[in-house]
C-alpha positions in Angstrom: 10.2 21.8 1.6 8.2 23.2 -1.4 8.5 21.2 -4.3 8.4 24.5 -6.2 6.7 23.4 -9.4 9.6 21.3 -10.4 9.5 18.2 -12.1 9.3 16.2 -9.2 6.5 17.8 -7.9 4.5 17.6 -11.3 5.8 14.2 -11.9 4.2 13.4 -7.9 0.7 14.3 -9.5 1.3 12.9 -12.9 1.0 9.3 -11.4 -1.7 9.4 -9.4 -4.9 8.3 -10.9 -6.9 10.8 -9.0 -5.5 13.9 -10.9 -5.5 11.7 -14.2 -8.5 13.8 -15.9 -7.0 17.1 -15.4 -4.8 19.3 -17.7 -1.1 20.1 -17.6 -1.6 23.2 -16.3 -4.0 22.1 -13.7 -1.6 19.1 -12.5 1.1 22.5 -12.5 -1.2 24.2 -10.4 -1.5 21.5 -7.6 2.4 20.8 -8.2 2.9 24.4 -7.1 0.7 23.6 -3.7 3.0 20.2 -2.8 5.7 20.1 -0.3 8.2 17.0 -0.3 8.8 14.9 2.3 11.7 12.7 2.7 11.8 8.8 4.8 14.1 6.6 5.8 13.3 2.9 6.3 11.2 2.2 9.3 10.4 6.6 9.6 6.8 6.7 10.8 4.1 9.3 8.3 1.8 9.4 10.5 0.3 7.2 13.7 -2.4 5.8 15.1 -4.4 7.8 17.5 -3.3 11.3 16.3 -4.9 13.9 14.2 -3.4 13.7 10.4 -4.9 17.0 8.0 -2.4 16.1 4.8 -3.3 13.9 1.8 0.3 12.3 0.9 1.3 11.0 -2.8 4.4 8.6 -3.3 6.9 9.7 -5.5 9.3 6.8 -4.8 9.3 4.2 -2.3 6.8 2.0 -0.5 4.6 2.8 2.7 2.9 0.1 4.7 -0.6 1.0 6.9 -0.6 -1.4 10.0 -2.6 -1.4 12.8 -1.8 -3.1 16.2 -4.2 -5.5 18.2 -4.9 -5.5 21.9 -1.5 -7.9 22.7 0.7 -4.9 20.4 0.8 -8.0 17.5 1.2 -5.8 13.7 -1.4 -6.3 11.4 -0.7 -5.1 7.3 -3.3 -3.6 6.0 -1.9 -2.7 2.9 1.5 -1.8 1.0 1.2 1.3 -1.2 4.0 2.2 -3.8 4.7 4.9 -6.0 1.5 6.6 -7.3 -0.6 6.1 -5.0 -1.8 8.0 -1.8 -2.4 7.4 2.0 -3.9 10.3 4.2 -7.4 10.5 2.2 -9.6 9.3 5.3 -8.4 12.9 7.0 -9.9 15.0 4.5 -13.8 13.4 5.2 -12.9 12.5 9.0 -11.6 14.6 11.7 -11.0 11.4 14.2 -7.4 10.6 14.8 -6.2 8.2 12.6 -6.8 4.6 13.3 -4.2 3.0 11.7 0.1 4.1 11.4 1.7 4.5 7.6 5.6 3.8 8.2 7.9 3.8 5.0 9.2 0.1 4.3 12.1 1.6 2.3 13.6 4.8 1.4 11.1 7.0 0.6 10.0 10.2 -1.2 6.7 11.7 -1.0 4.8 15.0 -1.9 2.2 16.3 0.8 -0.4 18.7 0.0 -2.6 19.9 3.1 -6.0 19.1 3.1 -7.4 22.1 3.2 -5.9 22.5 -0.4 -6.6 19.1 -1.4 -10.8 19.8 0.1 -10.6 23.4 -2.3 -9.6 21.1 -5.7 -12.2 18.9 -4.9 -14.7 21.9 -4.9 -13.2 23.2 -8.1 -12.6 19.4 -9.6 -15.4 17.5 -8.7 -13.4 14.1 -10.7 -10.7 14.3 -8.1 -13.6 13.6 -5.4 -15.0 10.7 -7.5 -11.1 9.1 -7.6 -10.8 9.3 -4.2 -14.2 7.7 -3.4 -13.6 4.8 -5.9 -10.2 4.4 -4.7 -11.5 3.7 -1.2 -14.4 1.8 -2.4 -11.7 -0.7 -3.7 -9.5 -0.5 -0.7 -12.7 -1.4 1.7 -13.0 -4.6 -1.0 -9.9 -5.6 -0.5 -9.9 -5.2 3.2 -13.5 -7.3 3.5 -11.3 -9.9 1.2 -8.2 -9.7 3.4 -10.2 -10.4 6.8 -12.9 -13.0 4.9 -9.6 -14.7 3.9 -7.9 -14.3 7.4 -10.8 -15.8 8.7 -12.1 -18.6 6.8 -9.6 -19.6 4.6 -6.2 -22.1 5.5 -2.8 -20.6 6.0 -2.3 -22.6 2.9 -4.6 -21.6 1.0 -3.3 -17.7 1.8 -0.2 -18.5 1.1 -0.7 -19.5 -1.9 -3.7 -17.5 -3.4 -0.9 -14.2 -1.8 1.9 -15.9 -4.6 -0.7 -16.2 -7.3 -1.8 -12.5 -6.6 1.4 -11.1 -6.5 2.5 -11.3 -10.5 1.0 -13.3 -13.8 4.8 -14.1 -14.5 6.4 -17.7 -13.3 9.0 -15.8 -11.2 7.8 -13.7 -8.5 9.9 -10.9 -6.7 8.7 -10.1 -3.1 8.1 -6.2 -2.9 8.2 -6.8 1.1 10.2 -8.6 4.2 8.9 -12.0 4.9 8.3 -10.6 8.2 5.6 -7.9 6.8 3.9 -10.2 4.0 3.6 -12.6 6.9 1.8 -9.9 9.4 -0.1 -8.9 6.4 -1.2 -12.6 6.1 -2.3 -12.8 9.9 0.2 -15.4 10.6 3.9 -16.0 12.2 7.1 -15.2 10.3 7.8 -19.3 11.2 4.7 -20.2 10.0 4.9 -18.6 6.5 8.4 -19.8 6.2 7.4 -23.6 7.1 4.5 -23.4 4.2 7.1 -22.2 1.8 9.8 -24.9 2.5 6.7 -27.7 1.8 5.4 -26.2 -1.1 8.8 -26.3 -2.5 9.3 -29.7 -0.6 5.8 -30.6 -3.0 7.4 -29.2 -6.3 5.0 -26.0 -6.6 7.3 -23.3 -5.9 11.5 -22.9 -6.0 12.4 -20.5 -3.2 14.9 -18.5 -5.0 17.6 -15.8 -3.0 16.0 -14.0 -0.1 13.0 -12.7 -1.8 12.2 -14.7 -4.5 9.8 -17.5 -5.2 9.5 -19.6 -8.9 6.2 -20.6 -9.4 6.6 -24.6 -10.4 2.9 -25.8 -10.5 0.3 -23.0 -10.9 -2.4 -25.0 -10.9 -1.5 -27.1 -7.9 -1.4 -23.9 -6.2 -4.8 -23.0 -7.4 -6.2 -26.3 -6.4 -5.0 -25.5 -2.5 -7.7 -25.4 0.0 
């Protein structure tokens, strides 16, 4: 449905960094082109292997992109949350998409077609340059994320993933165990083994379901 220049829609573009050098008027404008979509947990945006025209902005909620391997086993690409985007790749590539964006949580986003989205660009040259730096940083992370996968120890993933997650002591998981684990390129069992011995070591208190204390930062560090 059409966000119809309400203040959700307007607040959608508000956040994103992409739109961040335009005026009111002009983030109105775009607002007034939005349509909101709705998500349940586990409600699939978009898959893998089909055609996908529509840039999509989260209002509220988190999205992961996965991709599967040969054997069907879930890889994480990323986890996006509200104000950023997913869908960008359609607007320069008419391939089917290569990768699935399926809402962790309950989840409200604003879609604008990219045909729309293509037009701005023409008339706002700075919403092409966020895009492109956006996904210039996204292709740095992914070169880290597979670098990591494949040189680095499960330890050492682990823990560089808990020092990355927060500069506070206490550290909130914004995922299941199940999806940080696939976003590692490991086992659920696995991650949970490493977890119960760096507690077992005194560098981390597993606290509740999702939450880790971080005991001994530098020990952590010093993993290889």
């Amino acid at each position: 449905m059409k966000c119809n220049c309400g203040d959700r829609g307007q607040n959608c573009i508000e956040m994103v960094p992409i739109f961040s050098n335009l005026t009111k008027d002009e983030m109105l404008e775009i607002a007034m082109i939005t349509s909101e979509k709705e998500l349940d947990k586990g409600d699939t945006i978009y898959s893998a292997g089909f055609l996908t025209d529509s840039l999509y902005v989260i209002h509220k909620g988190r999205v992961k992109i996965v991709r599967l391997n040969e054997s069907g086993k879930e890889q994480i690409i990323r986890v996006l949350g509200p104000g950023q985007f997913i869908g960008e790749l359609a607007i320069f590539n008419r391939e089917p998409a290569s990768d699935s964006a399926i809402a962790i949580e309950k989840t409200i986003m604003c879609k604008i077609d990219g045909q729309d989205i293509k037009s701005l660009m023409a008339r706002f040259p700075s919403i092409a340059f966020k895009i492109l730096e956006e996904l210039s940083q996204r292709l740095q992370k992914a070169e880290a994320l597979v670098e990591d996968i494949s040189l680095s120890s499960v330890e050492k993933r682990v823990a560089k993933s808990i020092l990355q997650m927060d500069t506070e002591d206490i550290v909130k998981l914004q995922m299941s165990k199940g999806d940080w684990a696939s976003h590692l390129g490991m086992s659920q069992e696995t991650l949970s083994r490493k977890l119960t011995a760096f507690q077992d070591q005194g560098l981390i208190e597993l606290v509740g379901h999702r939450g880790i204390r971080i005991i001994d930062r530098e020990g952590l560090e010093d993993i290889q």
